[in-house]
N, CA and C atoms of all chains as a GROMACS GRO file, in nm:
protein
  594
    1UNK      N    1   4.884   2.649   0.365
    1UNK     CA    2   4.861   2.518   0.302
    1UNK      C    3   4.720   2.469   0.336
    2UNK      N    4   4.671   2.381   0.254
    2UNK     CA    5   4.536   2.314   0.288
    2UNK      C    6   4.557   2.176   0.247
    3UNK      N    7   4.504   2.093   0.324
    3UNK     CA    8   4.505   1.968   0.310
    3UNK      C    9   4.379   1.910   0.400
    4UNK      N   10   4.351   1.790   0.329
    4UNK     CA   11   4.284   1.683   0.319
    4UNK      C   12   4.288   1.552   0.368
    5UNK      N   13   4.198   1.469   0.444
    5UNK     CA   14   4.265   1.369   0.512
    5UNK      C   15   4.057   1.269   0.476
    6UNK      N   16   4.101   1.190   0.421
    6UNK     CA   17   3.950   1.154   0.372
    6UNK      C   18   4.009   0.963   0.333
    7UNK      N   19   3.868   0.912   0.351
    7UNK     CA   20   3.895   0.783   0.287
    7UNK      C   21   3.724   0.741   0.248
    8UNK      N   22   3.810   0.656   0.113
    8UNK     CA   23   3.687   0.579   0.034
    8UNK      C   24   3.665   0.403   0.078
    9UNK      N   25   3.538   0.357   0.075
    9UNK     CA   26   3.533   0.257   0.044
    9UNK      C   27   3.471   0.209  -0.071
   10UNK      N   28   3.542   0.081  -0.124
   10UNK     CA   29   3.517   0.037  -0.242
   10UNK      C   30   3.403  -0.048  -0.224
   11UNK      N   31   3.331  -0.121  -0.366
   11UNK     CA   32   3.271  -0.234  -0.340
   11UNK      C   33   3.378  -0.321  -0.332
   12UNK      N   34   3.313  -0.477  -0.261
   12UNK     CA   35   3.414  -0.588  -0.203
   12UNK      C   36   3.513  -0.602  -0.282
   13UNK      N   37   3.631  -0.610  -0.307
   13UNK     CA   38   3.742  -0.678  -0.415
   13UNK      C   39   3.767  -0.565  -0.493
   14UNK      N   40   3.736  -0.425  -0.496
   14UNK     CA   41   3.744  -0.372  -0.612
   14UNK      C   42   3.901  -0.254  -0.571
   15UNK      N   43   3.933  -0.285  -0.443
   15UNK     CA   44   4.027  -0.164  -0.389
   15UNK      C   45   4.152  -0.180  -0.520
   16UNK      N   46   4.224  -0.246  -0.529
   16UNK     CA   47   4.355  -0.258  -0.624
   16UNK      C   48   4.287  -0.144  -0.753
   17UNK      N   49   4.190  -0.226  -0.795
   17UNK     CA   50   4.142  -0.131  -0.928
   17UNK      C   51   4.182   0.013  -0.923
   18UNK      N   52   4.062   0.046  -0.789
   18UNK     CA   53   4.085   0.149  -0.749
   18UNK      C   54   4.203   0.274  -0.737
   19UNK      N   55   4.297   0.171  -0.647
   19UNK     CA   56   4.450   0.238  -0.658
   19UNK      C   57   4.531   0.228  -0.755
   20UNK      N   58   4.492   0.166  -0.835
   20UNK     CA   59   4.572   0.167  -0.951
   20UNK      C   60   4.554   0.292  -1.050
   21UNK      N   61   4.369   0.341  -1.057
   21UNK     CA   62   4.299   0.434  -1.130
   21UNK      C   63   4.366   0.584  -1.031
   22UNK      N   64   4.352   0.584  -0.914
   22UNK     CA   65   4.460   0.707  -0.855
   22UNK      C   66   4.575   0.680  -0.890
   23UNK      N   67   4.674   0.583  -0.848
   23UNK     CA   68   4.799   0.632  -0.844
   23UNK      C   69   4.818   0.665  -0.996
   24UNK      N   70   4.745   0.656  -1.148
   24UNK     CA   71   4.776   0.710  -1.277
   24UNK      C   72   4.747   0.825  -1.281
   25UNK      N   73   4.643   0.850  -1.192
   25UNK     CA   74   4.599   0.997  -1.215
   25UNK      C   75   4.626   1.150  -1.163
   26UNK      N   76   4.696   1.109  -1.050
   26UNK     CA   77   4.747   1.208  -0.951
   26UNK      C   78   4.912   1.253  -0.953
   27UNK      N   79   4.941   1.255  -1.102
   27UNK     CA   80   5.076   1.224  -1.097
   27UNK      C   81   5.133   1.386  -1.118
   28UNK      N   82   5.042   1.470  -1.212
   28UNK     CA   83   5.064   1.582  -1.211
   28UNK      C   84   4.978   1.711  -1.222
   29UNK      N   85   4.941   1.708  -1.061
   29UNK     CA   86   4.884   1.830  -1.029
   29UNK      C   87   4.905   1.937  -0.981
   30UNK      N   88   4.898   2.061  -1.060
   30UNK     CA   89   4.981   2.204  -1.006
   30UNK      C   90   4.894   2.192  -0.875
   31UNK      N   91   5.047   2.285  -0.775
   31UNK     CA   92   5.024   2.315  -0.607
   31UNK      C   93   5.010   2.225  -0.561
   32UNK      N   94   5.005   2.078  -0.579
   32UNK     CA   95   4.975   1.948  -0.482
   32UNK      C   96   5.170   1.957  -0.422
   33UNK      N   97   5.159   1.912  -0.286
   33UNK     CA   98   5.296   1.947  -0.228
   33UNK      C   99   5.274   1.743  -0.144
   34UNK      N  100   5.196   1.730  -0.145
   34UNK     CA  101   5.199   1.581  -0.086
   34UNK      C  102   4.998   1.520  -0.082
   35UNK      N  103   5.061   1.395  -0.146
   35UNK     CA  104   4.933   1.291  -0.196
   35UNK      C  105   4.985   1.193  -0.153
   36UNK      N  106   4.882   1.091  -0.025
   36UNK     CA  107   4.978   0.993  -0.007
   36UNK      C  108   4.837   0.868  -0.032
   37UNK      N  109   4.862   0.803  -0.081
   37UNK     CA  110   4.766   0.684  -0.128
   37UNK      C  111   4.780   0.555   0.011
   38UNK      N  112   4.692   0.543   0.045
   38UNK     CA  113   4.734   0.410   0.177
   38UNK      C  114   4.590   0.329   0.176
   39UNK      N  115   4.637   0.175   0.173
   39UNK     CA  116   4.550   0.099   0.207
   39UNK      C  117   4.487   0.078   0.357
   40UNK      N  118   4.383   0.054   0.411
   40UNK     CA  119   4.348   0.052   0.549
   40UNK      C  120   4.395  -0.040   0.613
   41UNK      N  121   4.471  -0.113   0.670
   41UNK     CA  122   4.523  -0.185   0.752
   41UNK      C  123   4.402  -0.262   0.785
   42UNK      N  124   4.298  -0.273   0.833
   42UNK     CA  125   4.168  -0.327   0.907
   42UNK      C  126   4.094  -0.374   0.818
   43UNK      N  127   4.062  -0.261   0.725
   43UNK     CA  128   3.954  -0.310   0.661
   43UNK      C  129   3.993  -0.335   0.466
   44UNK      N  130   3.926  -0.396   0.457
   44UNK     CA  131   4.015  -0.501   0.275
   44UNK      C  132   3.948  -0.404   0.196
   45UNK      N  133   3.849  -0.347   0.187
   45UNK     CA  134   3.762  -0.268   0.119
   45UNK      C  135   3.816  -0.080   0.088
   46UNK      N  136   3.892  -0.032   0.227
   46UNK     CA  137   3.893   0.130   0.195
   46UNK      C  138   4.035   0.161   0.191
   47UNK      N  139   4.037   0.298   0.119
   47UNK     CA  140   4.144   0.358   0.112
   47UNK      C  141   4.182   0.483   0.162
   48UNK      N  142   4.263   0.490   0.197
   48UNK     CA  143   4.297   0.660   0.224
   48UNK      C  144   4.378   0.746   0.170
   49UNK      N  145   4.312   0.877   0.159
   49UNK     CA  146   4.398   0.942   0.062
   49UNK      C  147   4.434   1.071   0.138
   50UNK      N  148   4.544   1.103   0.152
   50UNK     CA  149   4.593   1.197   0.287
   50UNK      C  150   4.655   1.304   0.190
   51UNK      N  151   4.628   1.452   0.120
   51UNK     CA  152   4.683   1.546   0.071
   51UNK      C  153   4.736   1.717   0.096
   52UNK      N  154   4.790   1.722   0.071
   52UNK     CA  155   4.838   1.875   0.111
   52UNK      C  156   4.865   1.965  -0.025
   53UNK      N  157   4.795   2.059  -0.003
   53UNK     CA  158   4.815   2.156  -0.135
   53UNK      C  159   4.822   2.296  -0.070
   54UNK      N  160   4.897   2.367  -0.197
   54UNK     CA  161   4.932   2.523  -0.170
   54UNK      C  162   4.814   2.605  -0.124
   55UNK      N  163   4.730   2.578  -0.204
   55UNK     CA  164   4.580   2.682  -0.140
   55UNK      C  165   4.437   2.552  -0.218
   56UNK      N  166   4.335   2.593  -0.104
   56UNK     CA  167   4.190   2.532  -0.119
   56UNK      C  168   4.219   2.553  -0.330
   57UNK      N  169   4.255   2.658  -0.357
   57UNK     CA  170   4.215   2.697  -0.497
   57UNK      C  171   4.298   2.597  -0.604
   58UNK      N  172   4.421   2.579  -0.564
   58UNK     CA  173   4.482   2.436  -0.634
   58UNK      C  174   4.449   2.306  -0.612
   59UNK      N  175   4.336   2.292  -0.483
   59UNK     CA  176   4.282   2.147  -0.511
   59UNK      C  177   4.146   2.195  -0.572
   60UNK      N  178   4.092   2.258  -0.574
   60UNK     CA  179   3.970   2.270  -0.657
   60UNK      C  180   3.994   2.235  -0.800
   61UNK      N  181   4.040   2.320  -0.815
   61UNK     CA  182   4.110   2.346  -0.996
   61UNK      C  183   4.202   2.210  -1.024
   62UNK      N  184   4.260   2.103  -0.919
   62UNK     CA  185   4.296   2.006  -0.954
   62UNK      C  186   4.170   1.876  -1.055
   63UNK      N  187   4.030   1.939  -0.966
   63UNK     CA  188   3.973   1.824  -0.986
   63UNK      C  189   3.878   1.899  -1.214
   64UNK      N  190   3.940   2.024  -1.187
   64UNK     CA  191   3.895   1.989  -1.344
   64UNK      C  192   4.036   1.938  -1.425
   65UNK      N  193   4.140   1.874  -1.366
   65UNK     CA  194   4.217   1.854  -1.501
   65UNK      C  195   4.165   1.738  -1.539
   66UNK      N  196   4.203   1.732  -1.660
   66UNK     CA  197   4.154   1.624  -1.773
   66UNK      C  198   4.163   1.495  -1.756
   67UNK      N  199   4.302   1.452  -1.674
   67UNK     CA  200   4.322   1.295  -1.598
   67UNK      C  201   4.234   1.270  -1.470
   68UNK      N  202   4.230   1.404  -1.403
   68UNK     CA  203   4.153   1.390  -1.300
   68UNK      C  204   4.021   1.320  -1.306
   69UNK      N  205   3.989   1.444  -1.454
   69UNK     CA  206   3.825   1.411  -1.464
   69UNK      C  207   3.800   1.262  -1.497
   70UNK      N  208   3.915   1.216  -1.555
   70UNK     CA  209   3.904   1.073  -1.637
   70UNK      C  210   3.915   1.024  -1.545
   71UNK      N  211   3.989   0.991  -1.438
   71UNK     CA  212   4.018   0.920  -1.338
   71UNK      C  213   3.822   0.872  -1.224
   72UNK      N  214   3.795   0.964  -1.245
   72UNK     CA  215   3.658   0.993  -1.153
   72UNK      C  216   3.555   0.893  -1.217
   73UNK      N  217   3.544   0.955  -1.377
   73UNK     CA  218   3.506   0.842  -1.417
   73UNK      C  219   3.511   0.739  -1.408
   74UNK      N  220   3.614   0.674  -1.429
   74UNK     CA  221   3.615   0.558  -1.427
   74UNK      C  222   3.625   0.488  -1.269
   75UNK      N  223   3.687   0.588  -1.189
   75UNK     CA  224   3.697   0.499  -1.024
   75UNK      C  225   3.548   0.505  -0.988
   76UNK      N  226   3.392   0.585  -1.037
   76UNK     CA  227   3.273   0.581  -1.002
   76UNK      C  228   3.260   0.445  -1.003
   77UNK      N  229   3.231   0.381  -1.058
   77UNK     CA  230   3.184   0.218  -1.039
   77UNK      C  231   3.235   0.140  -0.932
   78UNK      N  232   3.324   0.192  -0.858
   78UNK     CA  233   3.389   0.088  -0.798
   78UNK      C  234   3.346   0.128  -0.662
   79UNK      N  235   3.334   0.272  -0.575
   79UNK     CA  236   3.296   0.350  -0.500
   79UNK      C  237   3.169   0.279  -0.410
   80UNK      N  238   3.190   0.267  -0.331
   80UNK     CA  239   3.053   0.273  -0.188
   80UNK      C  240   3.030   0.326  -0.137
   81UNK      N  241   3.115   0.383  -0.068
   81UNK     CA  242   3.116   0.503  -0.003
   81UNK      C  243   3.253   0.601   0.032
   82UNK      N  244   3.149   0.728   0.090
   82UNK     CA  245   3.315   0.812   0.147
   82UNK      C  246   3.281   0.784   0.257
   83UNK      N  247   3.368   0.838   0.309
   83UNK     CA  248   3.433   0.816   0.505
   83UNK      C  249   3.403   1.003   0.562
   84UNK      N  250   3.396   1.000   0.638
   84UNK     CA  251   3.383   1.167   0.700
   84UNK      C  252   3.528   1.238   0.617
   85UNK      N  253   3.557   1.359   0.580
   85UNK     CA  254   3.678   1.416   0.504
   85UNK      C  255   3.684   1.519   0.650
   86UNK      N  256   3.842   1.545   0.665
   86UNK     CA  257   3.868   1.589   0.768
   86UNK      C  258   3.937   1.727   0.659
   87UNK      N  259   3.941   1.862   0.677
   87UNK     CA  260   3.972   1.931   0.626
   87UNK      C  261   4.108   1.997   0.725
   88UNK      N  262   4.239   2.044   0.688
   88UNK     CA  263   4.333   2.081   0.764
   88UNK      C  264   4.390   2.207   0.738
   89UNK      N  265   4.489   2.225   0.753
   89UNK     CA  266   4.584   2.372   0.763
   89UNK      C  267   4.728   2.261   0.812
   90UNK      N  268   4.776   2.216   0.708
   90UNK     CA  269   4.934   2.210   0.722
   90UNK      C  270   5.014   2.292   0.745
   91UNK      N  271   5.097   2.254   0.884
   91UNK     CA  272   5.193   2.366   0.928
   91UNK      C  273   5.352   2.324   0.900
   92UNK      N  274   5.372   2.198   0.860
   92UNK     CA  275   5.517   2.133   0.808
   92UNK      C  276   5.514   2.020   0.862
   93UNK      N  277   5.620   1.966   0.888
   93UNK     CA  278   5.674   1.867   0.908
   93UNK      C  279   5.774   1.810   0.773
   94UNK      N  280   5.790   1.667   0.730
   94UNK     CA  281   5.852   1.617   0.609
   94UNK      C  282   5.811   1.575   0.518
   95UNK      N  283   5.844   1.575   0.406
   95UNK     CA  284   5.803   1.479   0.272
   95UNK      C  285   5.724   1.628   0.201
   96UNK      N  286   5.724   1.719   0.222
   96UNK     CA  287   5.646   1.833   0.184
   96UNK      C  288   5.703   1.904   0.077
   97UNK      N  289   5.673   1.909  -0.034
   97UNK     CA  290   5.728   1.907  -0.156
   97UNK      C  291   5.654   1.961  -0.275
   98UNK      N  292   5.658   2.109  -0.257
   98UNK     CA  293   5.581   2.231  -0.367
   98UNK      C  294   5.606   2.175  -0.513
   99UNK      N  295   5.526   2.154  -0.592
   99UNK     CA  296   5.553   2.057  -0.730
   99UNK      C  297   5.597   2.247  -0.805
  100UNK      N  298   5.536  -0.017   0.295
  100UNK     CA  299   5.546   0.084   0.393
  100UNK      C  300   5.404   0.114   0.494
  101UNK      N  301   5.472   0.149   0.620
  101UNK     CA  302   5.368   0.184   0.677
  101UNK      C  303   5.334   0.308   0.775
  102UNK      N  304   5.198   0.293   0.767
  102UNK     CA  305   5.178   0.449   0.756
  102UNK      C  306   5.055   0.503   0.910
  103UNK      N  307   5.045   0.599   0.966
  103UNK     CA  308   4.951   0.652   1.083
  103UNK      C  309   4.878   0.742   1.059
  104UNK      N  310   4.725   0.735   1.061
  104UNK     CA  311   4.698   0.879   1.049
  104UNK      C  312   4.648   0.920   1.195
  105UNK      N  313   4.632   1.026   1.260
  105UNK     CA  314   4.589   0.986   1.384
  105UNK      C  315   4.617   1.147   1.421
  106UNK      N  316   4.516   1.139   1.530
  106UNK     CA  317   4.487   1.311   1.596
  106UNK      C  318   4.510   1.336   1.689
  107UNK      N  319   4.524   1.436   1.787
  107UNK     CA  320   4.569   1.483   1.936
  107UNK      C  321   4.506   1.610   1.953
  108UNK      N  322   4.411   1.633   2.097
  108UNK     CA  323   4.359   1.743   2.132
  108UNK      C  324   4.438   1.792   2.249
  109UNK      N  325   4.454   1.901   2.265
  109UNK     CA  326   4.552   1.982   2.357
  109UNK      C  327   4.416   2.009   2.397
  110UNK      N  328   4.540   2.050   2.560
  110UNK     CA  329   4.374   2.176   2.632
  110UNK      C  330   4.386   2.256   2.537
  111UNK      N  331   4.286   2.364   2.601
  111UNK     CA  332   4.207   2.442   2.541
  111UNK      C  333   4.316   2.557   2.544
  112UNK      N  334   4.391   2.591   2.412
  112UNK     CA  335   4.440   2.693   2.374
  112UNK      C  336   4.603   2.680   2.382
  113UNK      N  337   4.626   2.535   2.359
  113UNK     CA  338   4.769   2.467   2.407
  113UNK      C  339   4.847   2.408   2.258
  114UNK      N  340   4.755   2.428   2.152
  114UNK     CA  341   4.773   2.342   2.029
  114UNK      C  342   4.904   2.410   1.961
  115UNK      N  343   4.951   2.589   1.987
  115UNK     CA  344   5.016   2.584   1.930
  115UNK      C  345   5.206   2.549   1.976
  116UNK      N  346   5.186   2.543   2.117
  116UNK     CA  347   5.282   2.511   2.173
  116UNK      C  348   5.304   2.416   2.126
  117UNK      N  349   5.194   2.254   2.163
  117UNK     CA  350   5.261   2.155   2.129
  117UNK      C  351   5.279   2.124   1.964
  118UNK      N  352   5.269   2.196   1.856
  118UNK     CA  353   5.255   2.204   1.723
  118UNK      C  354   5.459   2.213   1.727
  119UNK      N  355   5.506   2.362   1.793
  119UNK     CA  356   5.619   2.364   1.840
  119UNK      C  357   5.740   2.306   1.844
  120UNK      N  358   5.693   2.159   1.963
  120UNK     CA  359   5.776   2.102   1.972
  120UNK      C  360   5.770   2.000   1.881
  121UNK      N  361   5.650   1.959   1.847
  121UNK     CA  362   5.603   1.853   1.782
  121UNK      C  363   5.724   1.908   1.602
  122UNK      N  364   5.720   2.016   1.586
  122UNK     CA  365   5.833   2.057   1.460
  122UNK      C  366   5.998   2.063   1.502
  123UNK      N  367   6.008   2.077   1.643
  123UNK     CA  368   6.101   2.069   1.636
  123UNK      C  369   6.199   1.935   1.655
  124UNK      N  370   6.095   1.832   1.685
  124UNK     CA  371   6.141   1.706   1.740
  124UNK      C  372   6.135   1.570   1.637
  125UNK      N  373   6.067   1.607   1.505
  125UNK     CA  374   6.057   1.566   1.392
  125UNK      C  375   6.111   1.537   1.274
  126UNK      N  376   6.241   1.575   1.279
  126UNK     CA  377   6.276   1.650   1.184
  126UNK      C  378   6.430   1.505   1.126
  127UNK      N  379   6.458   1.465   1.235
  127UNK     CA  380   6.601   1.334   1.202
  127UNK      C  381   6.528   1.242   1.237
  128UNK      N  382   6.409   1.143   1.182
  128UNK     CA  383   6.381   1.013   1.191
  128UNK      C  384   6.425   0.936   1.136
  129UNK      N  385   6.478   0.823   1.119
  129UNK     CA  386   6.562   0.728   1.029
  129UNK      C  387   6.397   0.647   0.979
  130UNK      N  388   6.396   0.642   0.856
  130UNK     CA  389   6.311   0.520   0.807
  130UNK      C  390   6.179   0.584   0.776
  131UNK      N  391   6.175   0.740   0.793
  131UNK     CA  392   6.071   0.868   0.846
  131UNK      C  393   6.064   0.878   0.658
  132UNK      N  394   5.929   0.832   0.621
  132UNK     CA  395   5.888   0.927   0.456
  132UNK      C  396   5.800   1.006   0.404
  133UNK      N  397   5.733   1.036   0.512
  133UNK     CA  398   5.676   1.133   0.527
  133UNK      C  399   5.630   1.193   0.690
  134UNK      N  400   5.612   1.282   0.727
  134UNK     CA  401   5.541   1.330   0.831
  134UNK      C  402   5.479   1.468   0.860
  135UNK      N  403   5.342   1.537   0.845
  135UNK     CA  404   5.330   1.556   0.835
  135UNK      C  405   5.193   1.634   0.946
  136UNK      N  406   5.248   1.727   1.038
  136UNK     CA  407   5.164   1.822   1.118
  136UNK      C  408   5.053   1.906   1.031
  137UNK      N  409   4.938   1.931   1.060
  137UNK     CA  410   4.870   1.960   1.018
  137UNK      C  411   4.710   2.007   1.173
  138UNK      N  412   4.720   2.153   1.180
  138UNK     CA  413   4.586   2.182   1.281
  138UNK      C  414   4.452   2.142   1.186
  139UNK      N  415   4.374   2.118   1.283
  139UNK     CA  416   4.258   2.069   1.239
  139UNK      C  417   4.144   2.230   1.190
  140UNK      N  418   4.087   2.188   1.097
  140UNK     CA  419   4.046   2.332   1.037
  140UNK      C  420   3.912   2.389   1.111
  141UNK      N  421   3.878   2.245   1.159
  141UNK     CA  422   3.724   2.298   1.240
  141UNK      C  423   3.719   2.287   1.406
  142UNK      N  424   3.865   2.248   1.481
  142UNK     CA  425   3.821   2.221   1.593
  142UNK      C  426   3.957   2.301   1.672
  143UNK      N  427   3.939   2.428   1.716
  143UNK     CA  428   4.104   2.496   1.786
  143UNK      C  429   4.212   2.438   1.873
  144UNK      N  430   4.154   2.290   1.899
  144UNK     CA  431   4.254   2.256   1.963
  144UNK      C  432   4.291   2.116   1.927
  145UNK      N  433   4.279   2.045   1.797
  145UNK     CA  434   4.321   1.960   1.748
  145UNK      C  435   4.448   1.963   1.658
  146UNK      N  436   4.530   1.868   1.642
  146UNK     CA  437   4.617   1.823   1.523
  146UNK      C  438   4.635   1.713   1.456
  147UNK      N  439   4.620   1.713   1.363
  147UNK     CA  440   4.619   1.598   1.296
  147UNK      C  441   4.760   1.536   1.258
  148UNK      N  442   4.824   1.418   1.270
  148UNK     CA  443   4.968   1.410   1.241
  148UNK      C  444   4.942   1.257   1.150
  149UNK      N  445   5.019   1.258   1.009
  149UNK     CA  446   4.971   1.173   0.901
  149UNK      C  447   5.140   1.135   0.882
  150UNK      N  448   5.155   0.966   0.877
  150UNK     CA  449   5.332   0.958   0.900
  150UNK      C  450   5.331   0.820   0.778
  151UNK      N  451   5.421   0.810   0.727
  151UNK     CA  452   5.481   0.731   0.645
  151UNK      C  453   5.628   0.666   0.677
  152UNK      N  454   5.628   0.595   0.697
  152UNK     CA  455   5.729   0.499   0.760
  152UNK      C  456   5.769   0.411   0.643
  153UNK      N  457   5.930   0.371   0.607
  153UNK     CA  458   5.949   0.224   0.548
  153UNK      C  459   5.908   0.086   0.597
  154UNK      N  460   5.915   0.119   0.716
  154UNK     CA  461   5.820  -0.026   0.802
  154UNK      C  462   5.792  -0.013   0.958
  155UNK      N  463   5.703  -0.042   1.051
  155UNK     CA  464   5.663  -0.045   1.144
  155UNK      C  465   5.770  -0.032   1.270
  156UNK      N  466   5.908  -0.102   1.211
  156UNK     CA  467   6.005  -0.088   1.307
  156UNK      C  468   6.088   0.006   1.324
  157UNK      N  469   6.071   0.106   1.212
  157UNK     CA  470   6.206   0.239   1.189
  157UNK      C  471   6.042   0.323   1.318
  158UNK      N  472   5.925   0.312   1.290
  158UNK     CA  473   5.866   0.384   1.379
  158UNK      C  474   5.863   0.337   1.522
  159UNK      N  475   5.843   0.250   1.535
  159UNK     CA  476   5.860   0.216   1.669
  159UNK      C  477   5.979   0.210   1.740
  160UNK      N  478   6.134   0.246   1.650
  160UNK     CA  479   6.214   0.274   1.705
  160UNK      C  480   6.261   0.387   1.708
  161UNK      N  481   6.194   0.504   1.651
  161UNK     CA  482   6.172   0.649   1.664
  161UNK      C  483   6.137   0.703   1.790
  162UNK      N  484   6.060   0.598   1.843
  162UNK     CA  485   6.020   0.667   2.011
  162UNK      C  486   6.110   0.661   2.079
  163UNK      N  487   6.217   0.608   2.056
  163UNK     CA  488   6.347   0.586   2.152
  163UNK      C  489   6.447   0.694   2.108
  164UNK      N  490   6.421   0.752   2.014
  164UNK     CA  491   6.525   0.846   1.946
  164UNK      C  492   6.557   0.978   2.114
  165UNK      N  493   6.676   1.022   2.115
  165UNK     CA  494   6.661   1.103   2.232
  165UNK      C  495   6.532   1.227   2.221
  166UNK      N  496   6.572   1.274   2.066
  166UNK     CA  497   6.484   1.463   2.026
  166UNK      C  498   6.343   1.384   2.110
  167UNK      N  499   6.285   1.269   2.015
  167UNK     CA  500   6.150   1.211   2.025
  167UNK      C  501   6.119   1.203   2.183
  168UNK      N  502   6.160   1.153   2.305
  168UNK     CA  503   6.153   1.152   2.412
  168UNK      C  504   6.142   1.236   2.480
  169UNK      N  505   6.248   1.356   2.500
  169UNK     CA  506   6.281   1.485   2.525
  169UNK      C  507   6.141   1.555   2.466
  170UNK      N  508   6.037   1.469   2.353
  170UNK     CA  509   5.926   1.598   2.315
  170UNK      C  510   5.810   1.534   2.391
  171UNK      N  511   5.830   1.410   2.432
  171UNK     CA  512   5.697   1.316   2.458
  171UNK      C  513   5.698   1.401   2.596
  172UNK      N  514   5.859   1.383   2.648
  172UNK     CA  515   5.787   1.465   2.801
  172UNK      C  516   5.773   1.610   2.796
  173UNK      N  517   5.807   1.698   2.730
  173UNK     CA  518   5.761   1.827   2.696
  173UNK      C  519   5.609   1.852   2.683
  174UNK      N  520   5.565   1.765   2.608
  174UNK     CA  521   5.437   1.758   2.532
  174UNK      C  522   5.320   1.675   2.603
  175UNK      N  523   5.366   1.598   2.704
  175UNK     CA  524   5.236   1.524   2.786
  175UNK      C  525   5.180   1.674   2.872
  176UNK      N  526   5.215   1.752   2.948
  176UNK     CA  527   5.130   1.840   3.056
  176UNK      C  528   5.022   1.899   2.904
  177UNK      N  529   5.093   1.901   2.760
  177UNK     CA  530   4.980   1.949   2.669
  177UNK      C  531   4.848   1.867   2.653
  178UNK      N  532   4.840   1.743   2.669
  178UNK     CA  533   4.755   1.639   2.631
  178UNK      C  534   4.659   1.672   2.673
  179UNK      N  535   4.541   1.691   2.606
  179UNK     CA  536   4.371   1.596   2.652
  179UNK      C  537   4.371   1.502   2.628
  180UNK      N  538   4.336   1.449   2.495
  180UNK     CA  539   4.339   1.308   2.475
  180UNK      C  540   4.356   1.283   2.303
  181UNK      N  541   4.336   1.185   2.272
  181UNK     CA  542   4.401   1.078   2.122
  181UNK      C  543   4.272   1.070   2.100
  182UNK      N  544   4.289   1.117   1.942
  182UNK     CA  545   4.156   1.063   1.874
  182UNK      C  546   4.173   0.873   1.863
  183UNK      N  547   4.065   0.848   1.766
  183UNK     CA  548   4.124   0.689   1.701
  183UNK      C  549   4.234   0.725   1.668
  184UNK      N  550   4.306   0.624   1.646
  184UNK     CA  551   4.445   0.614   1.486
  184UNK      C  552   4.409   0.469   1.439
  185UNK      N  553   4.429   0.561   1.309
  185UNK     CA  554   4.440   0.444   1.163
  185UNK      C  555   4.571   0.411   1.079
  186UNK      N  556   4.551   0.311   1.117
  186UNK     CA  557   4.717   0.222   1.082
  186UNK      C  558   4.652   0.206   0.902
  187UNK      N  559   4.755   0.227   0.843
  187UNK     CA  560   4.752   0.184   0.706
  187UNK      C  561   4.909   0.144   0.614
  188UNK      N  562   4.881   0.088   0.518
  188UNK     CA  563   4.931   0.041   0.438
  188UNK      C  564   5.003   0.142   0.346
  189UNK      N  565   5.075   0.258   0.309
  189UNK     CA  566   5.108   0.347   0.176
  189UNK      C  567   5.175   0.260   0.088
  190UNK      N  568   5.042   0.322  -0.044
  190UNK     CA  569   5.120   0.219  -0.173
  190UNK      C  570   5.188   0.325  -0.297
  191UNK      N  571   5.181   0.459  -0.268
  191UNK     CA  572   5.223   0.568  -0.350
  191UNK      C  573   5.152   0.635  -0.332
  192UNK      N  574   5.187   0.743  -0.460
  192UNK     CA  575   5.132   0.897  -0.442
  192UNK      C  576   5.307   0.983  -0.441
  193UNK      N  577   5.229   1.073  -0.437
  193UNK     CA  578   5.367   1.226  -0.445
  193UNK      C  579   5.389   1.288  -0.277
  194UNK      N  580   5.529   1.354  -0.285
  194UNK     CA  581   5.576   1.366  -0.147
  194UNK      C  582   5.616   1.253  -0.098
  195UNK      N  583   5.654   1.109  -0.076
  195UNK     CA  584   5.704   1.020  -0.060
  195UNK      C  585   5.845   0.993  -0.048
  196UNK      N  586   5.943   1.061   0.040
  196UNK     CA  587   6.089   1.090   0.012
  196UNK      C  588   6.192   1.027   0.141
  197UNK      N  589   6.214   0.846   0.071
  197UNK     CA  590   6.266   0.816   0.184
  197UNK      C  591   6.410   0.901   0.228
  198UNK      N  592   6.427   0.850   0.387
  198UNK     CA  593   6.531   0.932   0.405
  198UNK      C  594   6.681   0.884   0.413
   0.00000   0.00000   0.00000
């Protein structure tokens, strides 16, 4: 498994937008086994997006699908920055769920 | 719902033991919607553990669970030390399966 552990910040006020433009877009991506969308507790501005996929090669190939690409688009405007992306090797635990 | 992302370094060459127990002690959380072990891809003795909770109190009353205790003391002679942890908010996404 490979997974992902990364967070964005928005410009001021713009986070909802934001999650609203993921949670439409991430709804069906081959090999994604867990996407978890979370607001930062601390800070009003970032988000985190915590994922696990079958291989590096199903999140690559996630980011040309067609909602994806649309999704990018449109969440660009809202974007400030990324946060350091932590890259992983999922070994189990729960909620882990091969689409 | 709420959610942890947060890391743990073992000594040096201890990560997969406590990975171990850390699966085997995981597994009956009440209120538990995701959880999710994961080694860190760039550092041999890190893990990353990313948790989804229905609310702050099914987790904080997870540490009292017997398995959970029985792993905390298994698993302390593993410890170096705790990265940060980031408390967050989960507002969706996939893999999300209360229990």
């Amino acid at each position: 498994m490979y997974g992902i552990i990364g967070n964005i910040t928005t410009h001021p006020g713009r986070r909802e937008e934001f999650i609203a433009i993921l949670l439409k877009s991430t709804t069906k991506m081959p090999g994604c086994i867990s996407y978890v969308i979370a607001r930062d507790a601390a800070d009003p501005d970032t988000v985190w997006v915590t994922e696990v996929w079958d291989s590096k090669e199903s999140h690559d190939a996630s980011l040309t699908l067609p909602e994806v690409r649309e999704a990018i688009t449109q969440a660009r405007p809202l974007f400030a920055s990324f946060g350091k992306q932590v890259i992983t090797s999922p070994v189990g635990g729960y909620g882990l769920t091969p689409r």
